[in-house]
C-alpha positions in Angstrom: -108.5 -140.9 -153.2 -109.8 -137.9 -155.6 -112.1 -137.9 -157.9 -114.5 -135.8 -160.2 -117.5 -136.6 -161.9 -119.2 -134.2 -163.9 -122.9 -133.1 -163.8 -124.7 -133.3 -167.3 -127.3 -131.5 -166.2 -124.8 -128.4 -166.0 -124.8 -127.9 -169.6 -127.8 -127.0 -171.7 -131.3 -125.3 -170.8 -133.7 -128.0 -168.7 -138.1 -128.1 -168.7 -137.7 -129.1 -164.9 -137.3 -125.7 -163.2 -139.1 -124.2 -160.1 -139.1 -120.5 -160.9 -139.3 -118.6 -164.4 -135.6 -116.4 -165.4 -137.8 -113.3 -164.2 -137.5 -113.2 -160.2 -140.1 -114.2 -157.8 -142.8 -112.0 -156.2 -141.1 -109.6 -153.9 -138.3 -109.1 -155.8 -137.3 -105.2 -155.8 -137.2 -104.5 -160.1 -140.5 -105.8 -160.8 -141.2 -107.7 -163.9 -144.8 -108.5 -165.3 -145.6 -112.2 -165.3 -148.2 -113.7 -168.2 -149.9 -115.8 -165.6 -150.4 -112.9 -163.1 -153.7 -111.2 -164.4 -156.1 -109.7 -161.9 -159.1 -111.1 -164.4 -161.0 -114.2 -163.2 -163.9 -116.4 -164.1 -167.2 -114.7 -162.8 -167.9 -114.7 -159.2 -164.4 -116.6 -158.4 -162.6 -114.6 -156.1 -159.7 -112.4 -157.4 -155.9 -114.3 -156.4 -153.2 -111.9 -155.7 -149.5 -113.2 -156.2 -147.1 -112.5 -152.7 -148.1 -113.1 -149.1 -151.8 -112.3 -147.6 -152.7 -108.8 -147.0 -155.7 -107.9 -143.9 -159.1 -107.9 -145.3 -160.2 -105.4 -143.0 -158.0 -101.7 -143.5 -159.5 -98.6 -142.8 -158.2 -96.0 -146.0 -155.3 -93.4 -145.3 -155.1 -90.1 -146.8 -152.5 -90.0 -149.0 -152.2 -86.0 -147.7 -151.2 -87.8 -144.4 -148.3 -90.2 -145.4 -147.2 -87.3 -147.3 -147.1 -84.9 -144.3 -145.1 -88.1 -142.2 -142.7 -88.5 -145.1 -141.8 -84.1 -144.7 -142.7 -84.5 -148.8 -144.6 -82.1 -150.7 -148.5 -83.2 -151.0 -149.9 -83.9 -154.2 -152.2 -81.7 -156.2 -154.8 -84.5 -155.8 -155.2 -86.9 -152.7 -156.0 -90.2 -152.5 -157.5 -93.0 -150.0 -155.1 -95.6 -149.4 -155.5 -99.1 -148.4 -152.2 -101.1 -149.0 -148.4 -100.4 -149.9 -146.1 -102.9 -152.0 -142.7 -102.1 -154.0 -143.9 -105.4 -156.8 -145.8 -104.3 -159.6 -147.1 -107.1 -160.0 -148.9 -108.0 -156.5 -150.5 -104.3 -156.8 -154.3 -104.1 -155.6 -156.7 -101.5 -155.8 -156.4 -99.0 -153.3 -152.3 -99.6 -153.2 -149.8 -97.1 -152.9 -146.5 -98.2 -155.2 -143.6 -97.7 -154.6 -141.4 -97.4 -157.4 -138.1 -98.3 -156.1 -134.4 -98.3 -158.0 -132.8 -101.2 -159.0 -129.7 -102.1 -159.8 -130.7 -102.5 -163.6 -134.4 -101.6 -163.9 -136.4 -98.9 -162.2 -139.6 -99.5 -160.7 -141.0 -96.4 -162.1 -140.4 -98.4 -165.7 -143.4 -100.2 -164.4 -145.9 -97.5 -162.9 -148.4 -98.3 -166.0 -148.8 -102.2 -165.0 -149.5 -100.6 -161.3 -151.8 -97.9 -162.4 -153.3 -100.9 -164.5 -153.7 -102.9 -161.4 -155.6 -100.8 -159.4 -152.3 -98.3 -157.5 -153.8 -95.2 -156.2 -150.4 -93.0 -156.1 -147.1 -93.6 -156.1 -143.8 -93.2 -154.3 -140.7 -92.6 -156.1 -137.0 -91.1 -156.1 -136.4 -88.1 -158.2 -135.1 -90.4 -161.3 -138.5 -91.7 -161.0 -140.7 -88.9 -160.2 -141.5 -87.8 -164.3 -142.3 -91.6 -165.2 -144.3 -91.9 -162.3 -146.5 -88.8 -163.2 -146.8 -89.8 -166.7 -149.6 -92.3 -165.2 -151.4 -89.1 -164.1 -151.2 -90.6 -160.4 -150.5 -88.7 -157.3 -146.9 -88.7 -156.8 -144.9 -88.6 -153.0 -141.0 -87.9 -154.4 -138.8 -88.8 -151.5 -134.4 -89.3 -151.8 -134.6 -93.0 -150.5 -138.4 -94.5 -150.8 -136.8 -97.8 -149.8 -135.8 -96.1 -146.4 -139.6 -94.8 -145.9 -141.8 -98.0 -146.8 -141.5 -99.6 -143.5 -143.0 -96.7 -141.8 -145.5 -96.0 -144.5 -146.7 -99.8 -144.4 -146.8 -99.5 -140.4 -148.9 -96.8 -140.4 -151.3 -97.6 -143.3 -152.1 -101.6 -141.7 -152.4 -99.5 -138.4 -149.3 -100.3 -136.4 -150.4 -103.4 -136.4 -147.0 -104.4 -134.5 -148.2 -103.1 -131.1 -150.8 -105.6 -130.9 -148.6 -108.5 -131.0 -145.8 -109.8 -128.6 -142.7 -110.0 -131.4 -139.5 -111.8 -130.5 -137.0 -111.5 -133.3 -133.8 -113.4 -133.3 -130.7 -113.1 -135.0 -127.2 -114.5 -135.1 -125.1 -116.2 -137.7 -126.2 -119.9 -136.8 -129.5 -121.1 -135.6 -132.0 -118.3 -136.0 -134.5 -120.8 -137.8 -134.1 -123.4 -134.6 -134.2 -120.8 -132.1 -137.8 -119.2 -133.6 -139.2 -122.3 -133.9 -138.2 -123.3 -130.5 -139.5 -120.5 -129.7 -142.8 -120.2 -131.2 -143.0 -124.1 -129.5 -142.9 -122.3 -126.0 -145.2 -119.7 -127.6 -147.6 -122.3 -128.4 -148.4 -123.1 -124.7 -150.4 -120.1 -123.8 -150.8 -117.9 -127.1 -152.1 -118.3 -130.8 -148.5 -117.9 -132.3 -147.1 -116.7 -135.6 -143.7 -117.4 -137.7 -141.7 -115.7 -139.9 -138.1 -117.3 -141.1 -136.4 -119.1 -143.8 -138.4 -121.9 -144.2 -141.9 -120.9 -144.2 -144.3 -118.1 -142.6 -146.6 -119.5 -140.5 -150.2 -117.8 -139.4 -151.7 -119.9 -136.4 -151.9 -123.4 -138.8 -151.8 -121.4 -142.5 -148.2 -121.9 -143.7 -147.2 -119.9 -146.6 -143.3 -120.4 -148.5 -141.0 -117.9 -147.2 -139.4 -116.1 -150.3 -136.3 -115.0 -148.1 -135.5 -114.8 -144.2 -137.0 -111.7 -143.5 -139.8 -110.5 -146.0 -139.2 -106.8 -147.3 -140.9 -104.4 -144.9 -144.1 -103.8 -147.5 -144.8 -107.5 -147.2 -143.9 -108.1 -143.4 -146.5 -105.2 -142.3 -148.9 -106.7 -144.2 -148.3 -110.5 -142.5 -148.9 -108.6 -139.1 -151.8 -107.1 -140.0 -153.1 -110.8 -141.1 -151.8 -112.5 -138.2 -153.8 -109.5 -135.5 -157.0 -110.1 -137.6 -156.9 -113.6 -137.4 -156.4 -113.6 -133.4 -152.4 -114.3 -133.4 -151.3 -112.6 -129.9 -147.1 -113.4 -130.5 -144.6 -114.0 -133.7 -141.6 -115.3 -133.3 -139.4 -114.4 -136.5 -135.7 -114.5 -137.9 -134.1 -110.9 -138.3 -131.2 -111.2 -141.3 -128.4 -108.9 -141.3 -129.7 -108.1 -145.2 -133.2 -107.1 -143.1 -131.4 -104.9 -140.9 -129.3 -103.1 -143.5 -131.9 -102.7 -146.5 -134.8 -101.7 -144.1 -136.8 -104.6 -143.8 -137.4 -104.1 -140.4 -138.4 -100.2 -140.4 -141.5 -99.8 -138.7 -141.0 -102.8 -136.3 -139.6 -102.4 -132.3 -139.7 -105.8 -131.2 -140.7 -107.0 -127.1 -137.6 -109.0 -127.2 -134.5 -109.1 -129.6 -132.2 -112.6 -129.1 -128.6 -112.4 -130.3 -127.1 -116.0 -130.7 -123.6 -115.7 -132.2 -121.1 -114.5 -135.1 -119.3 -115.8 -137.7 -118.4 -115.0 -141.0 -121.2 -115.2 -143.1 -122.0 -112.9 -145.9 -118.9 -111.9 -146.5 -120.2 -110.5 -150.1 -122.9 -108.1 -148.5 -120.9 -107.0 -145.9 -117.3 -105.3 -146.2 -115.7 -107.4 -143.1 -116.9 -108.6 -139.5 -116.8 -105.1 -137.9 -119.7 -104.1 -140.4 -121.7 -107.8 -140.2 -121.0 -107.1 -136.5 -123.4 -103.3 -137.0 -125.6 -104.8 -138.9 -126.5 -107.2 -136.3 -125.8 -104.8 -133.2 -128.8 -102.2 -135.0 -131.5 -104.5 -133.6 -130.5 -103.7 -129.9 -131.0 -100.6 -130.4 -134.6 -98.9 -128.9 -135.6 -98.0 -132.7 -135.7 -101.7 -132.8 -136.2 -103.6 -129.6 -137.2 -103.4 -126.0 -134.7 -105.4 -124.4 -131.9 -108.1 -125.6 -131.4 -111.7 -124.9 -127.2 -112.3 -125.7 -125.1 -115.4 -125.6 -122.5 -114.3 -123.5 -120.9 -117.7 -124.6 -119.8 -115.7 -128.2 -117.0 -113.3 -128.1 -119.2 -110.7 -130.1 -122.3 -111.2 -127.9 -119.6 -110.3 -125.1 -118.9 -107.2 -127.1 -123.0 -106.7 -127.3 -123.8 -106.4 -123.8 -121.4 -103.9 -123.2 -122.7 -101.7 -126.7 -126.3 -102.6 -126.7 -128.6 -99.4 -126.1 -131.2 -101.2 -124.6 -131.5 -103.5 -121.2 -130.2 -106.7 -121.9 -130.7 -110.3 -120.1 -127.6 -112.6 -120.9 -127.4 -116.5 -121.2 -124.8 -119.5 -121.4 -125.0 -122.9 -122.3 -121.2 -123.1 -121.2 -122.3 -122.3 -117.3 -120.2 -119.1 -117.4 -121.1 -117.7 -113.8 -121.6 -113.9 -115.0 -124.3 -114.8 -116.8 -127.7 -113.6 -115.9 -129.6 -117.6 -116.8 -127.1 -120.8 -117.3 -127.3 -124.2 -118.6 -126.0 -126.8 -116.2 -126.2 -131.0 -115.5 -125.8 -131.0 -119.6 -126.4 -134.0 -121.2 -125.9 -134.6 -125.0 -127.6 -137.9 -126.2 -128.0 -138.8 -130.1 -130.8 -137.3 -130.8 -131.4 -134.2 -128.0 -130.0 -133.3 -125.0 -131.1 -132.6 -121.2 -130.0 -130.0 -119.1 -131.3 -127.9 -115.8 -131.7 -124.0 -116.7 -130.6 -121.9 -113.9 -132.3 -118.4 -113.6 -130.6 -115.2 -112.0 -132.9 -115.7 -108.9 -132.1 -119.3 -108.6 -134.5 -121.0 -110.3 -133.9 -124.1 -111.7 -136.1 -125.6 -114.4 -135.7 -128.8 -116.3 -135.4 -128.6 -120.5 -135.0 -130.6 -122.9 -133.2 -129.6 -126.5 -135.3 -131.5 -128.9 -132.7 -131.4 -132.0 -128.7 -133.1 -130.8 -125.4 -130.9 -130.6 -123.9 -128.8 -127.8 -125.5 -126.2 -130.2 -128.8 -127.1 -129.7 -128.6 -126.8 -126.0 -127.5 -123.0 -126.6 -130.5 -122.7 -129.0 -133.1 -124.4 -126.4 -131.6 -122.1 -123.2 -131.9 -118.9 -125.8 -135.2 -119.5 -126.6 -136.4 -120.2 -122.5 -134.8 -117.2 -121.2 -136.4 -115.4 -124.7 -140.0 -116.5 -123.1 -139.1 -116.0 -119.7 -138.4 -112.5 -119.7 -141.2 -112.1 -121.9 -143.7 -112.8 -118.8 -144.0 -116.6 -119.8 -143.2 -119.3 -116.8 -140.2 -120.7 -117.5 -141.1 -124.3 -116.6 -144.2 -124.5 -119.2 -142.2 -122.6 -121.8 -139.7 -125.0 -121.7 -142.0 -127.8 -121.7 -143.4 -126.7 -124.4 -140.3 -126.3 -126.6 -139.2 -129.9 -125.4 -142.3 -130.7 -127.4 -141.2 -129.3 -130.9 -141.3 -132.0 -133.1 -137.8 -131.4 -134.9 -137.2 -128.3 -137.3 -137.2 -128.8 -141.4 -133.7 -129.2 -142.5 -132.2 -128.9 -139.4 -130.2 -132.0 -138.5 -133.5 -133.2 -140.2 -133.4 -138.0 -139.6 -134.1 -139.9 -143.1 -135.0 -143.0 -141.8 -135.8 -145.6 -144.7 -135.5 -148.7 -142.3 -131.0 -148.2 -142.3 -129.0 -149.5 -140.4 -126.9 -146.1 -140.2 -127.7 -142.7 -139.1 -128.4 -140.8 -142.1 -129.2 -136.5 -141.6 -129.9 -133.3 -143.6 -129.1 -130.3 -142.1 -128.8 -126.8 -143.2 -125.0 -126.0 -142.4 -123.4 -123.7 -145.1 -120.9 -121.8 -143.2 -118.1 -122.7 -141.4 -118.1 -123.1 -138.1 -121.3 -124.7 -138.9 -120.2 -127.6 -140.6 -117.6 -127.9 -138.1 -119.8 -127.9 -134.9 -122.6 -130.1 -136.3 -119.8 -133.1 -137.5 -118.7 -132.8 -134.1 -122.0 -133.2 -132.9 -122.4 -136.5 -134.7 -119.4 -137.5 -134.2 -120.3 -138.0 -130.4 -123.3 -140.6 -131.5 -121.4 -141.8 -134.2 -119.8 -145.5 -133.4 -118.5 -146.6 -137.0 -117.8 -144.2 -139.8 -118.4 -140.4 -140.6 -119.1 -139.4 -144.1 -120.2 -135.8 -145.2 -121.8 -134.8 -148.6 -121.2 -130.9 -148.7 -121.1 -127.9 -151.5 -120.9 -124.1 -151.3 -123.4 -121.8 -152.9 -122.2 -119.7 -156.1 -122.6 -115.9 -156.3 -121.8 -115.9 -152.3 -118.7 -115.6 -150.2 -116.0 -117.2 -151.6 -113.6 -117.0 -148.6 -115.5 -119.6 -147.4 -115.1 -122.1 -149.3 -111.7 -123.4 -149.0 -112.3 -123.6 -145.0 -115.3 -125.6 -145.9 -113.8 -127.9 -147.5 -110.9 -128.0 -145.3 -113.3 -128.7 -142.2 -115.3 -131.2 -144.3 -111.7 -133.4 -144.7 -110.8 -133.2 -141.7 -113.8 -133.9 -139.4 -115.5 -136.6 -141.2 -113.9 -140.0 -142.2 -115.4 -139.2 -146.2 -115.8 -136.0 -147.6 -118.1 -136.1 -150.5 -117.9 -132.3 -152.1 -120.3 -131.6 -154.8 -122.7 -128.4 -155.9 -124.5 -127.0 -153.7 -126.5 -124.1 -155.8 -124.0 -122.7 -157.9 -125.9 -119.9 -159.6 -124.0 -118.6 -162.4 -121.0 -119.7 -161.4 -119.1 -122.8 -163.1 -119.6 -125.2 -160.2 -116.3 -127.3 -160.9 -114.4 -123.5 -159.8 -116.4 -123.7 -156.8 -115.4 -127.2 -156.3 -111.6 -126.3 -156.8 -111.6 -123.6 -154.0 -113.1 -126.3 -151.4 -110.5 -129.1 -152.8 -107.7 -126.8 -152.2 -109.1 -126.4 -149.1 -109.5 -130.4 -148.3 -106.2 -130.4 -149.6 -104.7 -127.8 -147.1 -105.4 -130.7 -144.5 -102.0 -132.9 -143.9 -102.7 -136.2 -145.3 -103.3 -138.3 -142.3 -104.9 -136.1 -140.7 -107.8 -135.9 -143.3 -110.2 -138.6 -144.0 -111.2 -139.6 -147.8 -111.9 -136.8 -150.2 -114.1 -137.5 -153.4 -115.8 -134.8 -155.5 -118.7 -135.5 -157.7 -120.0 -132.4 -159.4 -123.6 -134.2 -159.7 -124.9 -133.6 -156.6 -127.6 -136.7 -156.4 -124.5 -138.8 -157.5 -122.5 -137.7 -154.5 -125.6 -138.6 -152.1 -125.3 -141.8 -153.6 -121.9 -142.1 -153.3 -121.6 -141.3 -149.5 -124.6 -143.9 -149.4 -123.2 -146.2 -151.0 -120.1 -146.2 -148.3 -122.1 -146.6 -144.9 -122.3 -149.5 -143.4 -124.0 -150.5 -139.6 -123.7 -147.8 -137.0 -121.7 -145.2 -139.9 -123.9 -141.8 -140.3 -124.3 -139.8 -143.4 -124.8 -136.0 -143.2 -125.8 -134.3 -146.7 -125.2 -130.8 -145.7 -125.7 -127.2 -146.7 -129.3 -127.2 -148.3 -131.2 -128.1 -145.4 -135.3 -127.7 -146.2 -134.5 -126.3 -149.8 -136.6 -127.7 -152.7 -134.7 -126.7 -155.5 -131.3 -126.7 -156.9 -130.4 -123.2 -158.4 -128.4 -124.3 -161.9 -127.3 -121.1 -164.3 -130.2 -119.4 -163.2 -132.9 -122.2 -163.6 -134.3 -123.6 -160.3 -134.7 -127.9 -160.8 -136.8 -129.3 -158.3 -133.8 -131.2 -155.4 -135.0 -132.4 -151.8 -131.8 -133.2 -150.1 -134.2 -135.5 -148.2 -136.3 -136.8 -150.8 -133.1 -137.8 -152.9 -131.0 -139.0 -149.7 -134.1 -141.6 -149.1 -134.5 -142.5 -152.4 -130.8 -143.6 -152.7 -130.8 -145.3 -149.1 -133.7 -147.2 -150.8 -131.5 -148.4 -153.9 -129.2 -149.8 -151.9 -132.2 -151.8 -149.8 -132.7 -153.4 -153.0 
């Protein structure tokens, strides 16, 4: 049985929205916001928009970032005491870079900077004679994007070095892994966090604008985190962060490779370049040493290509593998297994999230510690103790008598590996709520879909956040997918373009000991409609619906 129910709330402008048409801070074209004046009431302290800068920065000569960029020096120099590509998050003291976009300059908005307290500004040639208009000193490089890292390094005072930094990266499970292991972390060291779902400085959380902050922003957040006492940060590392520079200026302690599988497929050309992208990290202009699943054909490829020392792992017990998982036990709700070290240790863990997955994502992030000097024992007591991850195979438990999950899955082999996982603590019925994201891969979606029907015994596919795309096209490519699926090999398939009314429905169809997964958005607040942001909590509405049906 097919069928499709529209989404009203597709057509027409809405009040409800989480974000203005103009981007949000740290977007690279800047665009002046109303509401973002640096004036205040007298003797209230001045509120800058984008993340928290130090408080304590000793000024650089401009004359010096000049001489490490090989650009000319200005006719007049300049003390500076911060960096940032947004016009709008300027502060006195700042150099600004002015940055092409792919419709707006950033020179276009040198004034608001100058306005705002910028000192000087860096630029690209097609910027250079706006930037001067301001009567600023200018630094004119080819790519400024390329040289902010650096610049931002060196004007919060490297303040990298003081900190232990373990980034992680992979297709799936970068967001478990860090906070698994900042959990570990958390046993001997005031800890930091930096991923999709929020930044974290010792208990401060801030909202994460994107997995990887832009290099400006992310020099800044480790300056913060040294002067506040944070000793380690455990962060996500994107491909996008790899490629567009986010990451210049950084060379992390350890550098974790989990897996691969396409993802991104509209940023990157095909798997051989998503496959760069990922392999720059284990590289010494960016790590120290690499922690690789040996379990994933490309982490195979990585040990033997990697230019740095690298420590391998496997949750599959694969004997050439420097530290194994074995005794695995997956239960409903985490999994137990004995970690096995290259020297024959043996130390007990616990995966605090289910899936075979999970077990991958708890060994990664012991051996991560381990090698790091931590003992392997506390650190995996201490990730045993992480109280779940948002999003992430995230319980809704409104007094059910049914399973009923959120979790982040939006690729693939994704949604395939975590239906499997439930399917193993599942005793009656399976039923999936899942969309794809618009302005994003599309080859995706029709294996989606296809996986969706044929793992789960009702496949509810709806919007995910369609963007500008017309989301019944997007539902078309994963029904043809569903469809792909011979009939009796595929379970129910009903599409609902309303994405609350598909929750609902899949609700609406579990009975004792069924589970419901609503997949794809994970910890996501909003639901991105034609450009306009609504406020949607897969969790919030998931409960709410579970309630209705509680009478």
């Amino acid at each position: 049985m097919t069928t499709i129910t529209p989404d009203p709330r597709n057509h027409g402008p809405s009040a409800d929205s989480l974000r203005s048409e103009a981007g949000g801070p740290g977007t690279l074209t800047a665009v002046p916001h109303a509401d973002q004046s640096q004036t205040t009431q007298k003797g209230a302290p001045v509120t800058y928009p984008g993340p928290p800068r130090p408080v304590q920065v000793s000024a650089t000569p401009l004359a010096e970032l000049a001489d490490q960029l090989g650009a000319a020096r200005p006719g007049q120099d300049a003390e500076v005491t911060g960096i940032t590509h947004d016009s709008r998050a300027v502060r006195p003291g700042d150099l600004y870079a002015a940055l092409p976009g792919a419709r707006l300059h950033g020179a276009d908005f040198v004034t608001q900077a100058a306005g705002l307290g910028a000192v000087a500004v860096l630029t690209d040639p097609t910027g250079a004679e706006r930037a001067a208009a301001t009567g600023l000193p200018v630094l004119v490089v080819d790519d400024p994007r390329g040289q902010m890292g650096e610049l931002a390094a060196t004007i919060y005072g490297r303040p990298g070095r003081d900190l232990l930094q373990i980034g992680i990266t992979g297709t799936s499970g970068k967001t478990t892994t860090a906070y698994l292991v900042e959990g570990g972390l958390k046993t001997v060291r005031s800890t930091g966090l930096i991923g999709t779902v929020e930044m974290r400085i010792g208990d401060e959380r801030i909202k994460s604008e994107r997995t990887t902050p832009e290099a400006t922003d992310l020099q800044a957040l480790f300056a913060v985190m040294r002067e506040r006492g944070v000793e380690a940060v455990a962060m996500e590392v994107s491909s996008h962060a790899l490629v567009l520079g986010r990451v210049d200026g950084c060379v992390f302690d350890i550098a974790v490779f989990n897996n691969l599988s396409p993802e991104h497929m509209e940023f990157h050309s095909d798997m051989e370049d998503y496959f760069r992208a990922k392999a720059q990290l284990f590289t010494p202009e960016r790590s120290k040493l690499g922690v690789i699943n040996l379990d994933d054909e490309y982490g195979r490829r990585l040990t033997k290509e990697a230019t740095v020392p690298v420590v391998t792992f496997s949750a599959e017990g694969h004997p050439d593998a420097d530290w194994r998982a074995e005794d695995v036990q997956v239960g409903p709700m985490d999994s137990t297994f004995t970690v096995v070290g290259p020297k024959g240790e043996r130390i007990s863990a616990r995966s605090p999230l289910a899936g075979p997955f999970n077990v991958a994502n708890t060994l990664a992030s012991v051996v991560a510690l381990a090698v790091a000097g931590l003992d392997p024992q506390e650190a995996a007591d201490g990730i045993a103790a992480v109280p779940g991850v948002p999003g992430r195979l995230e319980r809704v438990d409104a007094g059910q008598p049914y399973l009923a999950v959120v979790d982040y899955a939006h690729k693939t082999d994704a949604v395939e590996s975590v239906l499997r996982a439930l399917r193993k603590v599942t005793e009656g019925k399976l039923h999936i709520v899942l969309g794809c994201g618009g302005d994003r891969d599309t080859t995706k979606r029709a294996p989606m879909g296809a996986a969706a029907a044929r793992l789960a015994d009702t496949a509810v596919l709806t919007s995910d956040n369609p963007r500008s795309e017309d989301p019944l096209a997007i539902l078309a490519a994963m029904l043809q997918g569903a469809a792909s699926v011979p009939q009796h090999e595929r379970g129910e398939v009903q599409v609902f373009e309303d994405r609350a009314a598909a929750i609902a429905a899949a609700v609406a169809r579990a009975r004792p000991g069924d589970t419901v997964l609503v997949a794809g958005k994970g910890h996501e607040q909003g639901q991105d409609i034609a450009g306009v942001v609504r406020p949607f909590d897969d969790r919030q509405v998931l409960r709410e619906a579970i309630q209705q049906t509680q009478g």
